[in-house]
N, C-alpha and C positions, 0 to 999 in steps of 0.2 A: 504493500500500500504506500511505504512511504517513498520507493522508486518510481511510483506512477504518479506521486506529487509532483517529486523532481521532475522531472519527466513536463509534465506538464507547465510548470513554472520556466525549465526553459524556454520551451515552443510558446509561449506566450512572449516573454520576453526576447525571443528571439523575433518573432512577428514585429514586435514594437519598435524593434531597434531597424528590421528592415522599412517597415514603414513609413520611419524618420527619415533613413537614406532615401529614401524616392521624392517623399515632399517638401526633405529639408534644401537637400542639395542637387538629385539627377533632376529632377520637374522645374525650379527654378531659373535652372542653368542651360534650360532645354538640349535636356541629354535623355539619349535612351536609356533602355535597360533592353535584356534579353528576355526569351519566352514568352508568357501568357502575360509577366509586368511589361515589357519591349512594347506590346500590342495594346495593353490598355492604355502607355504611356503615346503613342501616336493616333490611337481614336481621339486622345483627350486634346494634341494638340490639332486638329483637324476638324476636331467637330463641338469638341469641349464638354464631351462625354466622360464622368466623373468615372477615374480607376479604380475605385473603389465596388465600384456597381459590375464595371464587367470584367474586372476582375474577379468576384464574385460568381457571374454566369458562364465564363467562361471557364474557369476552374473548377468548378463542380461538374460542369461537361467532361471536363478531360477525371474528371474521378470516378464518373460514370465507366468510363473507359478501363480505368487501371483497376478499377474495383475487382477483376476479373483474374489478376496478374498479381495483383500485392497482397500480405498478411493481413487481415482483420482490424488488428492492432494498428498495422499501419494507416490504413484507409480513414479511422477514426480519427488518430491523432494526425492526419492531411486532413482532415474536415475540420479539424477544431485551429489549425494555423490557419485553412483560408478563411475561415470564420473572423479569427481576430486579427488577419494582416485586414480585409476589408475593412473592419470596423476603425480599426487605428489609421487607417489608410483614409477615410471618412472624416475621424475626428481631429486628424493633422492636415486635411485638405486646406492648400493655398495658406500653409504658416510659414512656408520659408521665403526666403529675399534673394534674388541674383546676388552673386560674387562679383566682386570687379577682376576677380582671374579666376577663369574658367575651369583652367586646369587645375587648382585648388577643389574646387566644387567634384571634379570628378576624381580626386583623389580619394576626399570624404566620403561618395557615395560608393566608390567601391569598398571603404572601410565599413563603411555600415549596414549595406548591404551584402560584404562577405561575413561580416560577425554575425548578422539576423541568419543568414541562413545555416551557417553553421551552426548554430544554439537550434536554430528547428532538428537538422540532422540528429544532432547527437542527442534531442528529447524522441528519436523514434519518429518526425513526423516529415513530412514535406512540404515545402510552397506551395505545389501542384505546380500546373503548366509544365515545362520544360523538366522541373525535379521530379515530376510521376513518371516521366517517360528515363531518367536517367536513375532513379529508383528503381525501376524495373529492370534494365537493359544492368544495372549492380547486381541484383540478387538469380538473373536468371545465365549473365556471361560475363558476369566477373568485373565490367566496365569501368574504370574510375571513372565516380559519379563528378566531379568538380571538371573533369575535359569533358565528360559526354554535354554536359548542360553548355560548355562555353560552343561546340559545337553547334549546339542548336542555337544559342543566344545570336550566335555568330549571323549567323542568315536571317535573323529577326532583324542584327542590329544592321545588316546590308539593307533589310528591304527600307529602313526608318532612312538612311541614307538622302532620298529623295523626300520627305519631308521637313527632317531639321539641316539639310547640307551637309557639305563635304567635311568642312570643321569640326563640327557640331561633332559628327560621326567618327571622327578620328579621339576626340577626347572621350567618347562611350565605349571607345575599345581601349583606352588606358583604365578605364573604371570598372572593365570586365576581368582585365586581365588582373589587376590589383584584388578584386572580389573573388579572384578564383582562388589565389595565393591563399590568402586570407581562411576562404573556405578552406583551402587542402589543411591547413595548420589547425582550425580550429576541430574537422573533421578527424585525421589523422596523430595530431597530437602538438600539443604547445612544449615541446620537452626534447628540443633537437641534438644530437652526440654523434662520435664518432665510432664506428666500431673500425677495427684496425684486424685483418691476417696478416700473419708474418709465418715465414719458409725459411727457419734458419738451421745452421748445422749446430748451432750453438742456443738452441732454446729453452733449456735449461736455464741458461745467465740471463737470457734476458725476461725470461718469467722472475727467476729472482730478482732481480735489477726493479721491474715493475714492481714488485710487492714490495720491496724495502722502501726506492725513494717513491714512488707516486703513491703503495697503498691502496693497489686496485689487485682486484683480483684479474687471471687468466683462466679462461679455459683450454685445456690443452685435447687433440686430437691425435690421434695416429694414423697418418695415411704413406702412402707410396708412389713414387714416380710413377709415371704407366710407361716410359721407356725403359728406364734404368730397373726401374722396382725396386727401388733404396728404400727402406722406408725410413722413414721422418715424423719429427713433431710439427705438429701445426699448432700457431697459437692463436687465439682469439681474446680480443682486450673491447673492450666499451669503453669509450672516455668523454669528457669533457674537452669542447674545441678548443680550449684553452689549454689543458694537457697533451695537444697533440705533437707540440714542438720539443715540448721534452720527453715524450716519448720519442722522438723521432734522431734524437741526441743519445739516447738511450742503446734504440738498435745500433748506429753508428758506431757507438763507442765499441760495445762487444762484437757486432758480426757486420763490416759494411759490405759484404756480399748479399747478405739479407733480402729474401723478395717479400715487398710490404704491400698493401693493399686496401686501401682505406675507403671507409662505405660511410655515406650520409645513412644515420638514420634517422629515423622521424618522432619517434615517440619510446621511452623507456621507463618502466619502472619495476620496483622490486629492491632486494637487498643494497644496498647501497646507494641506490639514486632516489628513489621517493621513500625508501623505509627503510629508518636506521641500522646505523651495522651493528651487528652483533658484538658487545662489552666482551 
């Protein structure tokens, strides 16, 4: 029960915060946005049909749709964000003020509008429009949901093109591409490190080397050339981007033949990075 609070206090708060992005800074500043927002946001400069309304009608269309392809769970918590992005979308209509730099304006709205969506994600739900189809195309081929949606935003934000210009249009693709970032971080994890392999003849010293002066732990693997068939340590390190220079002073000193390999990762936690070490 109390995960389905959470749960639902983000997707609220996630809706509010995107709703802010669209009326404070993309609608002001007349910029687009992608999907099902893209299209309410050029009926509304066109005709001055409130986004709030067909975004509404038009997102419940496409959940009629996915209704058929998404969990239960899901479908519900997509009805209750496009419930309250409308409603916040309503009662923040025409609050914000042009920027005298544009570019500013679409910086923000890609900030608020990847943070809103991201907090719907990670409470279980979606925007609808363009996220029901990249929710789908996630759970049934694996898709990263934050390029499937730019994908599609992408050809919404081509067709706005001829209504707000060619300018206009170029700063709505720096506000998508900053929202997607945004999204992959908030989605994926706020908690970025490095993990490091190392192929050394000598990895013994440098697991020990690691544990004395940095205080991290290794994991160590056993594998084999496939030419040679020598077998070998393999080591495996997580660290801190900041640790990675002395780590990398570290191999040098003991083994500089050493093959190193270092991986972004996105999100980590557990013993030592979000819960204390063990006394």
């Amino acid at each position: 029960m109390v995960k389905r609070i959470k749960e639902i206090i983000l997707i609220l708060f996630g809706s509010l915060i995107f709703a802010l992005g669209i009326n404070y800074f993309a609608i002001p500043n007349e910029l687009a946005e992608g999907g099902v927002t893209g299209v309410t946001m050029i009926t509304y400069y066109l005709f001055q049909w409130s986004p709030s309304i067909t975004n509404f009608i038009i997102n419940g269309l496409l959940v009629l749709v996915g209704y058929k392809f998404l969990h239960r769970r899901v479908i519900v918590y997509t009805v209750l964000s496009i419930v309250a992005t409308s409603v916040f979308l309503h009662l923040t209509e025409e609050a914000g003020a042009p920027l005298d730099d544009t570019l500013l304006g679409a910086i923000f709205a890609g900030l608020f509008v990847g943070i809103g969506l991201g907090l719907v994600f990670r409470g279980g739900g979606t925007s609808g429009g363009s996220a029901v189809i990249a929710r789908m195309t996630n759970e049934y081929f694996d898709w990263n949901i934050s390029r499937t949606m730019l994908a599609i935003d992408l050809v919404v934000v081509g067709s706005a093109y001829f209504v707000i210009g060619g300018e206009k249009t170029m700063y709505t693709v720096i506000a998508l591409y900053i929202g997607t970032k945004v999204l992959d971080y908030i989605i994926e994890g706020l908690n970025p490190r490095k993990a490091v392999t190392i192929i050394s003849t000598r990895s013994n010293e440098v697991a020990e080397q690691v544990n004395n002066k940095m205080e991290r732990g290794v994991t160590v693997f056993t594998a084999h050339g496939s030419y040679t068939k020598e077998a070998k340590q393999v080591l495996y390190i997580v660290i801190n981007k900041q640790e990675l220079l002395e780590l990398k002073r570290i191999i040098h000193k003991v083994d500089d033949q050493a093959f190193v390999v270092v991986h972004d990762v996105r999100d980590v936690f557990g013993l030592g990075f979000t819960l204390p070490k063990a006394g």
